[in-house]
C-alpha positions as CSV (number, residue, x, y, z in Angstrom):
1,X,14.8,5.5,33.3
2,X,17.3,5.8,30.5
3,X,17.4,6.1,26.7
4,X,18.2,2.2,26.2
5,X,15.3,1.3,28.9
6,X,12.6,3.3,26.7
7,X,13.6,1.9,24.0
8,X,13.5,-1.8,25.1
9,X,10.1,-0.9,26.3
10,X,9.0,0.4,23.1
11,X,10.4,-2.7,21.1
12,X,8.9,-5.0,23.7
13,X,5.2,-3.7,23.3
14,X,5.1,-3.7,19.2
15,X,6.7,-7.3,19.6
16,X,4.7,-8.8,22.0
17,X,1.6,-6.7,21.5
18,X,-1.4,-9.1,20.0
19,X,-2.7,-5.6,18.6
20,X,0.4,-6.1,15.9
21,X,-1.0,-9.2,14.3
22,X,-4.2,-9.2,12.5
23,X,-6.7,-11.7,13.8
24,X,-9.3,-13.7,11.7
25,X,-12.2,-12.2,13.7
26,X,-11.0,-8.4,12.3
27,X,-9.3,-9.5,8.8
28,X,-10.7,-7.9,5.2
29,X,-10.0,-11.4,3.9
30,X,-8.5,-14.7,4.9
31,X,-5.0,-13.1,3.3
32,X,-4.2,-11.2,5.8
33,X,-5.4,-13.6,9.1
34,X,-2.2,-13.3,10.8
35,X,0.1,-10.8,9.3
36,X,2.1,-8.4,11.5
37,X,1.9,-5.2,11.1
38,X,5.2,-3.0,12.2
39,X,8.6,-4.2,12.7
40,X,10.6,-2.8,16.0
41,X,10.3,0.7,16.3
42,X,13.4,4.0,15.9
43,X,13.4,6.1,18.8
44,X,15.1,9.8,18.5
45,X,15.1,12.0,21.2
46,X,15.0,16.1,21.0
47,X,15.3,19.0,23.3
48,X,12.2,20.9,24.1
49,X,14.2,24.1,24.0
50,X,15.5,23.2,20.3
51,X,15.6,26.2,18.4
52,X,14.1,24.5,15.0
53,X,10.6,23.6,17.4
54,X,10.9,27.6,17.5
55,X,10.7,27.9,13.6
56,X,8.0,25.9,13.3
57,X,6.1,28.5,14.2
58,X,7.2,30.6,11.1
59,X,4.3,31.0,8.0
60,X,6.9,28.9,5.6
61,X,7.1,25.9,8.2
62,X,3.8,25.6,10.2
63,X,2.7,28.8,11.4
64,X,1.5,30.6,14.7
65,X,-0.7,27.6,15.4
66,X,2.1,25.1,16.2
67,X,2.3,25.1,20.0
68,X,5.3,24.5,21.3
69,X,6.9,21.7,23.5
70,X,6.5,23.7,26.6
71,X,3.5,25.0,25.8
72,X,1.7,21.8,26.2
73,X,3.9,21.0,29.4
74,X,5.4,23.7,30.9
75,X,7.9,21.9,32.9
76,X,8.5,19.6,30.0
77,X,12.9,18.7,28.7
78,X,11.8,16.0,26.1
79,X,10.7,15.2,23.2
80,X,10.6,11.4,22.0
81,X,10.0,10.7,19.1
82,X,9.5,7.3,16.8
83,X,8.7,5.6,14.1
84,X,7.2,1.8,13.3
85,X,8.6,1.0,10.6
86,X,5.8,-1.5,8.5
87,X,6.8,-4.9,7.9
88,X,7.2,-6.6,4.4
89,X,3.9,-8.0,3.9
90,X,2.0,-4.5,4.1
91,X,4.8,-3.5,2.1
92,X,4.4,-5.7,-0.2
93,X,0.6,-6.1,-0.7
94,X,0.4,-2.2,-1.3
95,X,2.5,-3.0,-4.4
96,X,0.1,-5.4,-5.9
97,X,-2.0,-2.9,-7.2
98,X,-1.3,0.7,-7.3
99,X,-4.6,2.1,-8.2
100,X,-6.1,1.1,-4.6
101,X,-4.5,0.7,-1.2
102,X,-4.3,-3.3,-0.5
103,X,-5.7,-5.1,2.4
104,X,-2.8,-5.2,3.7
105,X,-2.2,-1.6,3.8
106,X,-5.8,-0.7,4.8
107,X,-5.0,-2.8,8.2
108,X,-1.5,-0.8,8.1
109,X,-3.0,2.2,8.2
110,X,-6.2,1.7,10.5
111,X,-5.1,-0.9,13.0
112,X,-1.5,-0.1,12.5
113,X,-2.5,3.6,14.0
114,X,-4.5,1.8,16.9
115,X,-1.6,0.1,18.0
116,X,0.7,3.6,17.7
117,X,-2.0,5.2,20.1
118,X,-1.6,2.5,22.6
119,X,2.2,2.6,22.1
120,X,1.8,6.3,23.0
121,X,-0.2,5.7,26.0
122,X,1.7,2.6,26.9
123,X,4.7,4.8,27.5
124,X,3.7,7.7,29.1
125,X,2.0,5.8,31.6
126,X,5.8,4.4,32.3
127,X,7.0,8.0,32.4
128,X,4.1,8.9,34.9
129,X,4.7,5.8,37.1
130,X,8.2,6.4,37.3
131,X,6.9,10.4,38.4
132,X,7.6,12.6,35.0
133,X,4.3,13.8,33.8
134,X,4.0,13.5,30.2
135,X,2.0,14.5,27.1
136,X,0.5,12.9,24.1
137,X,-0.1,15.7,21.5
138,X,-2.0,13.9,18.9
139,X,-4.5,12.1,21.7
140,X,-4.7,16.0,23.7
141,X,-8.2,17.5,23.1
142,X,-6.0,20.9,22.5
143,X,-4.4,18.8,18.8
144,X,-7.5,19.7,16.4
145,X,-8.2,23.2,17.7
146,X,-8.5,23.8,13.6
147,X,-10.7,20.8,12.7
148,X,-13.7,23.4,12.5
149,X,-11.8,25.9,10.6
150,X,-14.4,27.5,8.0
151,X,-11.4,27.4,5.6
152,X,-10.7,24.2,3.6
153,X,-7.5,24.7,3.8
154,X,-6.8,25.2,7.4
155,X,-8.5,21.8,8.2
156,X,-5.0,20.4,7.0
157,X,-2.8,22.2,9.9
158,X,-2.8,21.0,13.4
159,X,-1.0,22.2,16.9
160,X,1.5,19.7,16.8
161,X,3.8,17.8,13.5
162,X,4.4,14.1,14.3
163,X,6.9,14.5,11.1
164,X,7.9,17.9,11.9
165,X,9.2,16.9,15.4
166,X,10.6,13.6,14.2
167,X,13.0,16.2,11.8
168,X,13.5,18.1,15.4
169,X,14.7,15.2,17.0
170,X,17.0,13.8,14.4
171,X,14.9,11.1,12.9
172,X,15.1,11.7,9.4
173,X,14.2,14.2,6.7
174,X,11.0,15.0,4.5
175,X,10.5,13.4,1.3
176,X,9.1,14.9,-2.0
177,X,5.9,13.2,-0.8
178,X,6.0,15.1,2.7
179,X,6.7,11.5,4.6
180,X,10.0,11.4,6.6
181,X,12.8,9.5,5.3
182,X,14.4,7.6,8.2
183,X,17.3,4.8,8.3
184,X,14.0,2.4,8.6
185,X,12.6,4.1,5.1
186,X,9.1,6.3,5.0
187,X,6.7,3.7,5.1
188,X,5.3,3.2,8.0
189,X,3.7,5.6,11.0
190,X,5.3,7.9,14.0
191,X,4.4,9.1,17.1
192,X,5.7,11.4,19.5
193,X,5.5,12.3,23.5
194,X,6.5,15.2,25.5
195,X,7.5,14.5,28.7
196,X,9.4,16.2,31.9
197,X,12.4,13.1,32.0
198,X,15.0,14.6,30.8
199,X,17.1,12.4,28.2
200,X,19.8,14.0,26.1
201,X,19.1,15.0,23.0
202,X,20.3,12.9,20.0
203,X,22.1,14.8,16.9
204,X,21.0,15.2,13.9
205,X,23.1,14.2,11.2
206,X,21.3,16.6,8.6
207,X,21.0,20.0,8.2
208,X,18.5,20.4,5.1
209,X,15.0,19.6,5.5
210,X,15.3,17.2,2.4
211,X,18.6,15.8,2.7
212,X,17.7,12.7,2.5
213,X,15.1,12.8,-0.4
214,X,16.9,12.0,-4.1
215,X,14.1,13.9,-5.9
216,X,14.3,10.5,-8.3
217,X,10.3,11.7,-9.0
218,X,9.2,7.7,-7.9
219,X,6.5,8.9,-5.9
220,X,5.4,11.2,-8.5
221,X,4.8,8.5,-11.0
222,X,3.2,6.3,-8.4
223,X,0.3,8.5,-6.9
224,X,-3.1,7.6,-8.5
225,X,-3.9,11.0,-7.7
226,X,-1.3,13.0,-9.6
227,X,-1.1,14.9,-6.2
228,X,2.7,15.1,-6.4
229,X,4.9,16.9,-8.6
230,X,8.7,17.2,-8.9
231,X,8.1,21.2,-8.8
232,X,5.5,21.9,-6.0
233,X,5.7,18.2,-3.7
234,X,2.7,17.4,-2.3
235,X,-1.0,18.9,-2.8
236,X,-3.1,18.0,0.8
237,X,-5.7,18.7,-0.6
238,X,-5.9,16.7,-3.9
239,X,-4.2,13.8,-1.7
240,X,-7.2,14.1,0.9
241,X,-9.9,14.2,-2.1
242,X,-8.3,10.7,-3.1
243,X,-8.9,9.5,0.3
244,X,-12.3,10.1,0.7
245,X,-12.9,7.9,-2.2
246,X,-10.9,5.4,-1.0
247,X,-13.2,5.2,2.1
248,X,-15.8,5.3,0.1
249,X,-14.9,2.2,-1.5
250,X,-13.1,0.1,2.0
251,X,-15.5,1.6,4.7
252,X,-14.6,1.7,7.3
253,X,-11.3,1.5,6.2
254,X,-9.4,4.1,4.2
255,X,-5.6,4.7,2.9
256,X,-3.4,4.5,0.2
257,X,0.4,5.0,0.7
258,X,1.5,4.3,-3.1
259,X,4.2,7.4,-2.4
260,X,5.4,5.1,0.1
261,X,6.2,1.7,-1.8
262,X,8.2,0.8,-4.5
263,X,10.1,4.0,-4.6
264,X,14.1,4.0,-3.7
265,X,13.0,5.0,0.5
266,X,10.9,3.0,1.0
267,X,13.1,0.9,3.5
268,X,16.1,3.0,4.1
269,X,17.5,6.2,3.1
270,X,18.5,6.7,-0.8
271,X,22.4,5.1,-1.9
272,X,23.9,8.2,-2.8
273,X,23.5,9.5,1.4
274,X,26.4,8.6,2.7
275,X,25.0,8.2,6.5
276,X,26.3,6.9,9.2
């Protein structure tokens, strides 16, 4: 089991997965009957002994709560991580309107995360069928050790980073609006798995954490909730205020992603980057 075999595997199931395509029986509105939802997936892979998955444990990265790769599986030498990249038509309903996430998006961001989860799954059942015991972080009962946190603020941190580990592994870089910039763009969703195979680690082709961002200020002007600002980023809290009105509006549905559309990364990584 090789890199190229994972990631035929991982292109295979978002292509072929009826879970990608919106049926009529589940659509908001006739619109959307039909629509895909993610385009083929990037893979990057990472050490487990990486250095920056030590610094993530730092106070000015994540903090003491960030369990390491090894700490969810000792034996562990991967980490793979990736990113679905959403296709045009979420794309392009979220821009319709940029006061309240679309139909399409709401599907993008509810569904769309369904189908990640049984992405993850999908493939580390392949990694324990072919003998490597693997982990999903964000499906382990040990991910929202925090979520009863007495402090508001805390409910925001988690033992593991999709985004963070997708930096690790050489996927891209952050964004002023805390997404990760990849080749694909930052709109869309990532997952991650840890896993005993051993696959060598790709390299990044970045060293600062916002390389890839141009600080252009798009996203700024595009949040309803004036919870970015060219000065401080992103405000988790104000952003998460915005989304609890958003579900009360689409229940059970909720999202917005305005940071994410109609701003220079949406797709790709900014012109002036000269990446290979």
């Amino acid at each position: 089991m090789d890199k190229q075999y994972f990631i035929k595997t991982a292109e295979d199931f978002v292509e072929n997965s009826q879970d990608n395509y919106i049926t009529k029986e589940i659509a908001i509105s006739e619109n959307v009957v039909g629509m895909k939802i993610f385009d083929a997936p990037i893979l990057a892979f990472g050490s487990v002994d990486d250095e920056y998955f030590t610094l993530l444990k730092q106070p000015s990265a994540i903090g003491k709560h960030f369990m390491l790769p090894k700490e969810w599986l000792p034996q562990s030498k991967t980490v793979i991580s990736f990113f679905l990249p959403f296709s045009e038509a979420v794309k392009k309903g979220n821009r319709r309107n940029m006061s309240w996430p679309s139909e399409e998006w709401l599907h993008g961001r509810i569904e769309g995360q369904s189908l990640l989860n049984k992405l993850c799954m999908h493939l580390k059942s392949e990694l324990i069928n072919a003998g490597y015991n693997s982990v999903v972080p964000t499906l382990d009962e040990r991910f929202w050790s925090n979520a009863n946190h007495p402090n508001h603020e805390e409910k925001f941190t988690s033992n593991w980073s999709e985004r963070h580990a997708a930096f690790v592994c050489g996927l891209g870089t952050f964004g002023l609006s805390k997404g990760l910039i990849t080749k694909k763009g930052i709109s869309g969703r990532l997952g991650s798995i840890i896993t005993e195979l051993y696959l060598s680690p790709d390299k990044r082709e970045y060293e600062n954490i916002y390389e890839y961002c141009s600080m252009c200020g798009k996203c700024v002007k595009n949040c309803p909730a004036n919870a970015i600002s060219i000065e401080n980023g992103k405000n988790h809290i104000t952003c998460s205020e915005f989304l609890d009105k958003t579900m009360e509006k689409h229940k059970p549905r909720y999202g917005c992603g305005k940071c994410q559309i109609d701003v220079p990364c949406e797709s790709r990584i900014p012109k002036q980057h000269n990446v290979k």
